[in-house]
N, C-alpha and C positions, 0 to 999 in steps of 0.2 A: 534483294529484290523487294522484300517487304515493304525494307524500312524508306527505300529511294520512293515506293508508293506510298507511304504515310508522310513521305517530306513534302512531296509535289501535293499529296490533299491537304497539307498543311498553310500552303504557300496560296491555294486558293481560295481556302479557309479567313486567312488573315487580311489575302487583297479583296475579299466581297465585302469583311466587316469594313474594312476602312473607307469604300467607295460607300456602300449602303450608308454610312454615317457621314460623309460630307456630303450625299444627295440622296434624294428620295429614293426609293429600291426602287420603284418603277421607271427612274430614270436611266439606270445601271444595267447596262448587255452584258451578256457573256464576253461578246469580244472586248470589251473592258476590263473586264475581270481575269481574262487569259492575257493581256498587255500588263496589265499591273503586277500581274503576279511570274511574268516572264514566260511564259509557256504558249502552246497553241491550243487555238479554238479547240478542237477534236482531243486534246487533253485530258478538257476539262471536263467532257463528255465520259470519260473515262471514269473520272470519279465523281460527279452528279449526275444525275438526270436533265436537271432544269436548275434554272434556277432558284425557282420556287423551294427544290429540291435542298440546294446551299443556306435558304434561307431559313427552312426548317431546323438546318443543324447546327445554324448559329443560334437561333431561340433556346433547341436544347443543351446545348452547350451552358450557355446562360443560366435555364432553367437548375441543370445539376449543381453550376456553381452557389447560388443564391441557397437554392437546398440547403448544400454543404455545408455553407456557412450557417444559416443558422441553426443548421442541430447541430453546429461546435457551438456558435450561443448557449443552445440548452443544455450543456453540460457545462457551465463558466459556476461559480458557487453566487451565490446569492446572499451568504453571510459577508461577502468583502464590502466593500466601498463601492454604495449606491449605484453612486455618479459615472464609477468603473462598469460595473453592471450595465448602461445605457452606453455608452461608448462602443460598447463593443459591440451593440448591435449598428449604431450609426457608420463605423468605421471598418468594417467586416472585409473588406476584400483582401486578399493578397497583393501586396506591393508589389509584387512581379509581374501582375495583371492589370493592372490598374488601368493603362493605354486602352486594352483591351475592352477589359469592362466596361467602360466610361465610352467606348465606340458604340458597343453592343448596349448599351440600357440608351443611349440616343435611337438609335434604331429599333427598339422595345417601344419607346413614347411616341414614334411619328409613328409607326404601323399598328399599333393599339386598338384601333377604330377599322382595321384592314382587313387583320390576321387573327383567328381564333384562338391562333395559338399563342401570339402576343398578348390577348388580352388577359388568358388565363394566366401568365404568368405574373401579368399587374396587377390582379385584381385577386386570384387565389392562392398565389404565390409570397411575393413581396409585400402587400394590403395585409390579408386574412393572416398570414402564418406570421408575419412581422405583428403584428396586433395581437395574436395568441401568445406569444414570447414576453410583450411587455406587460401583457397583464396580468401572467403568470408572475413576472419580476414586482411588477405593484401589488400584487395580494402579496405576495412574501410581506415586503415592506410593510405591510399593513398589519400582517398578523405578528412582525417584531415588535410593533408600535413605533418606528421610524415614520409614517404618517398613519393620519388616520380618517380614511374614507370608509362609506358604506358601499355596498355592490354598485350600482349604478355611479357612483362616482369614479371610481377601479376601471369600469367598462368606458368613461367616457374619457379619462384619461389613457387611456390603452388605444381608444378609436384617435386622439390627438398624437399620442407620440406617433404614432403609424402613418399618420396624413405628414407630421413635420418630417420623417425620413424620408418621404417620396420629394416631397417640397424642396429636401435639400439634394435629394438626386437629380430632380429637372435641372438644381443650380451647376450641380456637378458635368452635367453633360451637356450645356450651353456655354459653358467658359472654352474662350477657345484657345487660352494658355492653362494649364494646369496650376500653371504659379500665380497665376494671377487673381485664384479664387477666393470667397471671403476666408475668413480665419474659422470653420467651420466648427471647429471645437471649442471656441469660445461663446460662439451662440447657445451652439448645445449646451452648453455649461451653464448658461445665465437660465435656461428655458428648465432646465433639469433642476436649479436651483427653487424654481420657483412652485414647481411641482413638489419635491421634497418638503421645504419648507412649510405646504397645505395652508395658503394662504387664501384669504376669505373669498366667496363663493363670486362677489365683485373683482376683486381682484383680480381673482383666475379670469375671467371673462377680459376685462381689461387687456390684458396677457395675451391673450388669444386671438384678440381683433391685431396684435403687437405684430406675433407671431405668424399669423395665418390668414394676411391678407387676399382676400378675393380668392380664396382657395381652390373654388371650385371651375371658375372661370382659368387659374393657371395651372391647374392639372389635367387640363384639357387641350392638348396642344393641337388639336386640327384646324384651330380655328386664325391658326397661325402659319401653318404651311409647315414644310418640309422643317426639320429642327433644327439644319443645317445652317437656315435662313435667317435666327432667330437671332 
């Protein structure tokens, strides 16, 4: 009996992420979400309240996952291979999730501006704790002598990898093929390269207008509508 109630929360678990992410949450009913997911209205009711209710536990769902992964980040060693060391925060999800995730962070970036509890997971979550990770990972480097910045150089490259991860998550959840996305690990690579390397304080700048065009205007996506749309 349990487990036939964790299959059916599951099932409308997975048809709210998919509707919530090819349209706005506010355009998506229950009786949508009890059609997609094969079941009736009064079901649904069964195991959410509202929908508001579903939408919470896809945030936290989200929320856990994104945790998760990065304190397995913060146990990766830091003596290996830099380049390795950045990777694995850019590329963090589970393969088996991916579908998922990549639903649920589109619907993380349209409801950003909505939901408090969306906002905190981009901004204190993925932002703040991604940016704590890497510049834990840059002071290491720093104190091997693999580069060599002073504190505020550390801090300002730690606030840049952090903005380029989000950057390439908006790209990740607007591709509407999965195959059809850039070669994302080869950017990383040329951008990771360039940081390693500590190349002149022009340079970096140079790099950066390369890297992080109009930054602020494209991590803002409300001013674009629904991300469905995009």
């Amino acid at each position: 009996m349990l487990n036939n109630y964790r299959a059916t929360k599951s099932k409308i678990f997975l048809a709210a992420s998919k509707l919530f992410s090819q349209k706005c949450y506010a355009d998506v009913g229950i009786r949508e979400i009890a059609v997609e997911a094969g079941i009736k209205v009064p079901t649904v009711y069964n195991h959410y309240a509202s929908k508001e209710a579903i939408l919470e536990d896809l945030f936290r769902f989200l929320s856990d996952r994104i945790s998760r992964d990065y304190n397995s980040v913060k146990q990766i060693d830091f003596d290996q291979d830099p380049m390795e060391c950045f990777k694995k925060i850019i590329f963090i999800f589970d393969d088996s999730e991916v579908e998922l995730m990549r639903q649920l962070m589109r619907i993380l970036f349209n409801e950003q501006h909505r939901s408090p509890q969306a906002a905190r997971i981009l901004y204190d979550i993925v932002l703040r704790e991604g940016k704590k990770i890497d510049y834990a990972i840059l002071s290491h480097l720093n104190d091997k002598g693999v580069i060599q910045c002073d504190e505020n150089e550390i801090e300002n490259l730690a606030e840049i990898f952090s903005r380029v991860v989000i950057t390439f998550a908006m790209q990740f959840v607007r591709d509407d093929e999965i195959a059809q996305r850039p070669d994302y690990e080869s950017i990383m690579t040329s951008l990771l390269k360039i940081i390693l390397m500590k190349t002149s304080r022009q340079e970096q700048e140079k790099e950066q207008e390369y890297f992080l065009p109009n930054f602020s205007h494209e991590y803002d996506l409300s001013s674009q509508g629904c991300v469905a749309t995009v």
